[in-house]
C-alpha positions in Angstrom: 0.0 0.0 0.0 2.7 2.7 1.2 5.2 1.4 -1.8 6.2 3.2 -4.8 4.7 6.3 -3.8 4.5 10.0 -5.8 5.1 13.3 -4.0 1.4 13.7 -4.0 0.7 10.2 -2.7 3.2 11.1 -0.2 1.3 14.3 0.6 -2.2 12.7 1.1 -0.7 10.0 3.6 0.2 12.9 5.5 -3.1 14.1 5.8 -4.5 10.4 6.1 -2.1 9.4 9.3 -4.1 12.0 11.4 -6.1 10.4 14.4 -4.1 6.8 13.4 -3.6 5.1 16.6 -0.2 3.6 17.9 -1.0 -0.1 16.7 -1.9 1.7 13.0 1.0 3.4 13.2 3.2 0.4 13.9 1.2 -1.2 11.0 1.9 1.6 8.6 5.4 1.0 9.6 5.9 -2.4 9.0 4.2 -2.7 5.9 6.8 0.0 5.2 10.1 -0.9 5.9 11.6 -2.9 3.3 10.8 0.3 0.9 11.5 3.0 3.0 15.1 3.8 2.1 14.7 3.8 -1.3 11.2 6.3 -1.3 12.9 8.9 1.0 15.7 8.8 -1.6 13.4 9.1 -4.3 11.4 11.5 -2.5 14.4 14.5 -1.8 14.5 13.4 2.1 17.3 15.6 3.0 16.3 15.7 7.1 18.8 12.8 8.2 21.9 14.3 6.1 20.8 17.6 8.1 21.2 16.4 11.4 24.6 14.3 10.8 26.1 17.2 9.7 24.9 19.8 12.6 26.1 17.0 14.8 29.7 16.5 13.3 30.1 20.6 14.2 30.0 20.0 17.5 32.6 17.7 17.5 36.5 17.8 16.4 37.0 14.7 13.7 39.6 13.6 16.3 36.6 13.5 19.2 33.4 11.7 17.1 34.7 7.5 17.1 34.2 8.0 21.0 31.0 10.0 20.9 28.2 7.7 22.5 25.1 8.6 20.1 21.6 7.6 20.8 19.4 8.1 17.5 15.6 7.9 18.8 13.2 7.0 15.7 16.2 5.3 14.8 13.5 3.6 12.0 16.0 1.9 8.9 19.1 3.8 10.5 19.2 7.0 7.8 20.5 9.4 10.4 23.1 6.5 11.4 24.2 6.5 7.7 24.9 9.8 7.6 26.7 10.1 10.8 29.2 7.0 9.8 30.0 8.4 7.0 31.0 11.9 9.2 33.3 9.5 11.9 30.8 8.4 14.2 30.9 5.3 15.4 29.3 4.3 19.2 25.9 4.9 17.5 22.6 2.9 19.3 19.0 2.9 17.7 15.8 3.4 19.9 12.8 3.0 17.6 9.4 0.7 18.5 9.0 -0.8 15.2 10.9 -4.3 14.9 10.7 -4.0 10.8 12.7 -0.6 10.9 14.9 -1.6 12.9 15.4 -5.2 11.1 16.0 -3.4 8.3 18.8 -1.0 10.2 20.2 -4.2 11.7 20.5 -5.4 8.0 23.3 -3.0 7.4 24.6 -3.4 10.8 24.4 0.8 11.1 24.2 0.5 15.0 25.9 -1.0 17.6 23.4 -1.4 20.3 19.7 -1.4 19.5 16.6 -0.8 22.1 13.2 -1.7 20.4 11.3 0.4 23.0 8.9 3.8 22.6 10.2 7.0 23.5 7.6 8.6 25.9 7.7 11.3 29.3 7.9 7.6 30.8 11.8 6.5 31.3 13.3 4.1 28.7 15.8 1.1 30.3 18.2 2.7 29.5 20.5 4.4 32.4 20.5 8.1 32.9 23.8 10.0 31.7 24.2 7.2 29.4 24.8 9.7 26.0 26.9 12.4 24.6 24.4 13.0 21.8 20.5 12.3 21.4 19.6 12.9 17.4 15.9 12.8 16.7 15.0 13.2 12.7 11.4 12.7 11.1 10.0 11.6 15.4 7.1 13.8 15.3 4.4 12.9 12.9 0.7 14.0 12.7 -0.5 11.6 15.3 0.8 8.6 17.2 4.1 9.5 17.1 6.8 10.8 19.9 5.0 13.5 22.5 6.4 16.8 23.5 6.7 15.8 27.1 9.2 13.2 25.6 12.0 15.7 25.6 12.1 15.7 29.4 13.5 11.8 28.9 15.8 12.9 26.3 17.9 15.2 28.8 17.5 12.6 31.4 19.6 10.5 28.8 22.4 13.0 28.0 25.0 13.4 30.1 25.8 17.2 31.8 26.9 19.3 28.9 25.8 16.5 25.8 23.6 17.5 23.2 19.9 17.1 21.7 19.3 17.5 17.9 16.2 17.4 16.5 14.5 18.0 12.9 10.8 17.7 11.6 8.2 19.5 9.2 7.9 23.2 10.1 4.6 23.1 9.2 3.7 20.3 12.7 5.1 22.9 14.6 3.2 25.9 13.6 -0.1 24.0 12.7 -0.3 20.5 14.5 -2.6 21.1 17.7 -0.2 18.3 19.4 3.2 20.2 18.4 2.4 23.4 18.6 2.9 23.1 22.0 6.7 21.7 21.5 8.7 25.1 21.1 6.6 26.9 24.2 8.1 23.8 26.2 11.3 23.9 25.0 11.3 27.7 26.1 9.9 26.6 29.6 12.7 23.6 29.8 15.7 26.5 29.2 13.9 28.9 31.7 13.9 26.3 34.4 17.6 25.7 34.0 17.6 22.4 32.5 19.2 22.8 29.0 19.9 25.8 26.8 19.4 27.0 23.1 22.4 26.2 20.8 20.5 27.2 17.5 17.5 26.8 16.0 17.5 27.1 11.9 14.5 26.8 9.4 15.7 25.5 6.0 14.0 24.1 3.0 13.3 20.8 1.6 12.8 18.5 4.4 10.9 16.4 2.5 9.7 17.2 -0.9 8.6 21.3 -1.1 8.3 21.0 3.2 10.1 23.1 5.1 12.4 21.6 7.9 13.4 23.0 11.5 15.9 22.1 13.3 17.3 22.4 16.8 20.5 22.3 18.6 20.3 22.4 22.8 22.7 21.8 25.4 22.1 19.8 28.4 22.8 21.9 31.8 
């Protein structure tokens, strides 16, 4: 059903995904993942190439083999491509579909791999355990990671490690869910918990969509 797809296809199962629950989602996503590589190719997906590179200036090309890296929405591993290919190495995958990550597991992009959903609700995974927490593509229309999540993201980066995250513009200006997600990021800085490193609008995150992306620093 999701194979092969047009821009326009692409488009309307944008619009289609809202009010999916969590078990469609997964669905969606499994039905997905041997394909999903190659339609993001096809379909100008320039968000995980974003990311790696934002990440790799934070980080001397002597420092990023030892950088510990948790990529959550890991899905097939394209943000883990991308960072390889820039020197990182310690890279794990968090994502709750077991056909993206198969797939990721495929091309043996990560060394660790936790098949678990990132929620406000803590992960297994130890606090402090990370230098970097990447995030590309994690918020969707519906049934996808909440804002509140980012309070379990800095509970997973160790003092003075970073969070970089990219989506759609568009969720955060017009999704009811995500508009919310900047105004919490402000309140998150304000009570001393992180700060802003840069936040940069930039075009074709997918197709003619706008991408934003953000750079904080845990306190």
């Amino acid at each position: 059903m999701y194979r092969n797809m047009s821009g326009n296809e692409w488009e309307r199962l944008n619009s289609v995904n809202i009010g999916v629950s969590v078990e469609e989602s997964q669905e969606f996503y499994r039905t997905w993942a041997d394909s999903y590589n190659k339609d993001c190719e096809k379909l100008g997906y320039t968000g995980p190439k974003k990311v790696a590179t934002r990440v790799s200036e934070l980080f001397s090309e002597c420092e990023r083999e030892n950088i510990r890296i948790l990529d959550v929405g890991a899905g097939t591993g394209l943000v883990a491509m991308e960072l390889k290919k820039l020197g990182f190495e310690c890279i794990h995958a968090l994502e709750p579909s077991e056909s993206m990550l198969l797939e990721a597991m495929k091309a043996g992009l990560y060394k660790k791999y936790f098949k678990e959903f990132l929620t406000e609700s803590p992960t297994t995974i130890p606090a402090g355990s990370y230098d970097i927490i990447t995030g590309c593509g994690i918020y969707g229309d519906d049934a996808h990671v909440p804002c509140e999540a980012l309070l379990e993201m800095i509970r997973l980066i160790k003092p003075g490690g970073y969070i970089v995250l990219a989506t759609r513009n568009e969720l955060v200006q017009n999704n009811e869910t995500y508009k919310h997600l900047e105004p919490l990021m402000d309140n998150i800085e304000t009570n001393g918990k992180w700060k802003k490193v840069s936040r940069d609008v930039f075009p074709r995150f997918n197709l003619k969509k706008d991408g934003i992306m953000w750079c904080y620093q845990v306190l």
